[in-house]
C-alpha positions as YAML, in Angstrom:
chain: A
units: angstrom
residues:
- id: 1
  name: UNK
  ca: [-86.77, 121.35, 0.85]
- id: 2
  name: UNK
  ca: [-88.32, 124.99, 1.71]
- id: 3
  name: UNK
  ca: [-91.10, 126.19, -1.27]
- id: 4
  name: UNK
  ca: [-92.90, 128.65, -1.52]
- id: 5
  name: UNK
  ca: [-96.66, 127.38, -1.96]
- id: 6
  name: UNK
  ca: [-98.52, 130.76, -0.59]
- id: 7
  name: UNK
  ca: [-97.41, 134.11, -0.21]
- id: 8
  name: UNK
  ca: [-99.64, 137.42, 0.85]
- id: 9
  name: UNK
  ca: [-99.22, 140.15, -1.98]
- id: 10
  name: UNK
  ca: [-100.37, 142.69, -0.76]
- id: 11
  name: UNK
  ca: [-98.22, 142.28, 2.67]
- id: 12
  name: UNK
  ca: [-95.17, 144.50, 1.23]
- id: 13
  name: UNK
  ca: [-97.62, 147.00, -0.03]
- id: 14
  name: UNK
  ca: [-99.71, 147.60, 3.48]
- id: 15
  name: UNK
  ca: [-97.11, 146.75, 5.07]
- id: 16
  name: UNK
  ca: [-93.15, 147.31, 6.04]
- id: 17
  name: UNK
  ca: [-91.99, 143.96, 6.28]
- id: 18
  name: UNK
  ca: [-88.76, 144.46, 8.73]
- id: 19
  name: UNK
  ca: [-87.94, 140.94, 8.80]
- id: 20
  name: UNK
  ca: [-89.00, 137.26, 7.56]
- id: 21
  name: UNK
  ca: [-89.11, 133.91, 9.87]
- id: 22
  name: UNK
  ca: [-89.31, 130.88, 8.81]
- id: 23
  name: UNK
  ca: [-91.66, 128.44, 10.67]
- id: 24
  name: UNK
  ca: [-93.24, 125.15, 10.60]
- id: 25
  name: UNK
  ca: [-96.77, 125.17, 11.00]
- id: 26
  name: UNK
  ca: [-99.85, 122.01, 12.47]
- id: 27
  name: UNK
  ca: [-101.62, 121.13, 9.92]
- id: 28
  name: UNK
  ca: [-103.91, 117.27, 9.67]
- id: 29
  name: UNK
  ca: [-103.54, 114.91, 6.43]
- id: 30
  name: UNK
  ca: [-106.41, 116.86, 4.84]
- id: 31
  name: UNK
  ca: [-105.22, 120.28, 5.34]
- id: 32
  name: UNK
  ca: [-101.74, 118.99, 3.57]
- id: 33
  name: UNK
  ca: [-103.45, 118.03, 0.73]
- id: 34
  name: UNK
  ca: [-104.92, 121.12, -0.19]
- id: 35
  name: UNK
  ca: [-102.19, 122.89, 0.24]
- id: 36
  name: UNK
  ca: [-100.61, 120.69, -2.39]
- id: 37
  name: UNK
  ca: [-103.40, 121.50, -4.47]
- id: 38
  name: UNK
  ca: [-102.90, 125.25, -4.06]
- id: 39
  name: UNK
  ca: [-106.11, 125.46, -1.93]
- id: 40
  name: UNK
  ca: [-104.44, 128.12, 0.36]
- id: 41
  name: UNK
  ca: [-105.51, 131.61, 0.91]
- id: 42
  name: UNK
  ca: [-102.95, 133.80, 3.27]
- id: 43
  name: UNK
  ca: [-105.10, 137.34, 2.38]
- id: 44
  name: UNK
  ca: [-106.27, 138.82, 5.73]
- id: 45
  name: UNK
  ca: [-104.13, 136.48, 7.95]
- id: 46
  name: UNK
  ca: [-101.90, 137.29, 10.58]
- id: 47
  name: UNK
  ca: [-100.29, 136.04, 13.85]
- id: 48
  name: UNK
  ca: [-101.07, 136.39, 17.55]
- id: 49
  name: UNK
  ca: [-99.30, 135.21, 20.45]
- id: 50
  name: UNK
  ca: [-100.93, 133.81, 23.20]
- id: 51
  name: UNK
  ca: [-99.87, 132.00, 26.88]
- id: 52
  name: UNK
  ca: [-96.36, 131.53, 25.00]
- id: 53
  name: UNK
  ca: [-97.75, 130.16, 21.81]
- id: 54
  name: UNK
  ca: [-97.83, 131.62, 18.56]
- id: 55
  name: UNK
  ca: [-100.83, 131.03, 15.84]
- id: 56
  name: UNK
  ca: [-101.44, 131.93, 12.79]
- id: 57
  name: UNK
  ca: [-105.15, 133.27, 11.99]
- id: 58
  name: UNK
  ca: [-107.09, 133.83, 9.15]
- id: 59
  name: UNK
  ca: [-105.50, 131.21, 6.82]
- id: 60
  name: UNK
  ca: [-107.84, 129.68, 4.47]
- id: 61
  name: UNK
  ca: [-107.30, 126.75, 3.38]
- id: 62
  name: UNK
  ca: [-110.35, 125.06, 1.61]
- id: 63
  name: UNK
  ca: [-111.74, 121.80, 2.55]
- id: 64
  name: UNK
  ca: [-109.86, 118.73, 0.01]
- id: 65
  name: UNK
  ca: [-112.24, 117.11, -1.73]
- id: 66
  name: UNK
  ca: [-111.86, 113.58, -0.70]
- id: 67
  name: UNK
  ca: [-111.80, 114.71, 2.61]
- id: 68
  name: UNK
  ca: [-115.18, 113.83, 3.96]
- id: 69
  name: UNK
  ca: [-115.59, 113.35, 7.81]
- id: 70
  name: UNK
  ca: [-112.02, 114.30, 8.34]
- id: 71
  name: UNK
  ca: [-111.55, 118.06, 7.03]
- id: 72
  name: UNK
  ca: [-111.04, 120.84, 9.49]
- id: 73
  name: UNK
  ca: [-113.20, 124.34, 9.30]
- id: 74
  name: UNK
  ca: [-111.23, 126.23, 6.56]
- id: 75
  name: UNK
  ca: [-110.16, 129.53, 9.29]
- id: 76
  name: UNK
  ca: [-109.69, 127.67, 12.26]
- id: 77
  name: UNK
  ca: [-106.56, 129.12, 14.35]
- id: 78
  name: UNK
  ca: [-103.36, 127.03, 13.12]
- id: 79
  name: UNK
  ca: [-100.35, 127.06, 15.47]
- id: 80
  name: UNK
  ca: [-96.78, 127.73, 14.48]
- id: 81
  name: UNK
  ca: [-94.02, 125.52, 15.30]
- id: 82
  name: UNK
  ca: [-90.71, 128.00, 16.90]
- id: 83
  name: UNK
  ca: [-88.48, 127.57, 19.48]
- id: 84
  name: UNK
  ca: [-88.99, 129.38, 22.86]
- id: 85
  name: UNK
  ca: [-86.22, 131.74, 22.13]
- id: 86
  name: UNK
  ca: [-87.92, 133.12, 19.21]
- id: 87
  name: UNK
  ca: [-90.95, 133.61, 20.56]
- id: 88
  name: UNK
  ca: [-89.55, 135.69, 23.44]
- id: 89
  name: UNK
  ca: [-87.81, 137.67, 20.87]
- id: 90
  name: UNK
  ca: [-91.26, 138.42, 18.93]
- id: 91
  name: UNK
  ca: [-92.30, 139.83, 22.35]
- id: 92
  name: UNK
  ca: [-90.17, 142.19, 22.72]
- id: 93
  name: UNK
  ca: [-90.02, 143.14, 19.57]
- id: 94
  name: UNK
  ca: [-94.12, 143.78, 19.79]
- id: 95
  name: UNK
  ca: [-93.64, 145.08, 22.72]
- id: 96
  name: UNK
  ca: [-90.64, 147.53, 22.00]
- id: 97
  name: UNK
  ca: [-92.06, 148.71, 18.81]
- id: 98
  name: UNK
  ca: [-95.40, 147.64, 18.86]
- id: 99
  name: UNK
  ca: [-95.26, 145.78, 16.02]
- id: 100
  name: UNK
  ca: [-97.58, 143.94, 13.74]
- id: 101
  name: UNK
  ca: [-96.67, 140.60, 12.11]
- id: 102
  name: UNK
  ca: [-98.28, 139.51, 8.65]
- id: 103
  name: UNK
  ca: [-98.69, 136.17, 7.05]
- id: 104
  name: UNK
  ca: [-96.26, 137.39, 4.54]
- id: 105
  name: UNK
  ca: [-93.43, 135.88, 6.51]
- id: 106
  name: UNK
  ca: [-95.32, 132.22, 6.51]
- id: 107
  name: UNK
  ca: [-93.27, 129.95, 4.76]
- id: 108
  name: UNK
  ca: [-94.92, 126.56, 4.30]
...
């Protein structure tokens, strides 16, 4: 059950986009919600890893209306579910080719 909600644009024009992955991603109730709703930016995002972990930064996705005490701040760092093996292959590859990695390849 794998849609498309958000997709960068101009990702494939700054950028050479070697190769896709498809990931799961944290999100709370609220931030699900306005996704739904379309309330997702992905312009200016990217990913980082750090002490083994990959996140995703830069993703705006606006507060949901009904939200009150429970939204999140729109940009705060969101971490992406993939297995251990994957990650290790992302390092090399950044590391071998010093590559960058764009929110074009963010499947939600």
């Amino acid at each position: 059950m794998s849609s498309l909600i958000a997709k960068n644009p101009t990702a494939k024009h700054n950028y050479t986009i070697e190769n896709t992955i498809e990931t799961g991603i944290v999100l709370s109730g609220t931030e699900i919600k306005s996704i739904r709703a379309g309330k997702v930016n992905l312009k200016d995002s990217y990913a980082i890893i750090k002490d083994g972990e990959v996140f995703a930064l830069g993703i705006h996705i606006s507060p949901y209306e009904h939200g009150n005490i429970f939204n999140k701040d729109p940009l705060r760092n969101k971490k992406l579910l993939l297995k251990k093996r994957e990650i290790n292959k992302l390092i090399g590859l950044t590391r071998k080719k010093r590559l960058f990695f764009n929110s074009y390849v963010f499947i939600l």
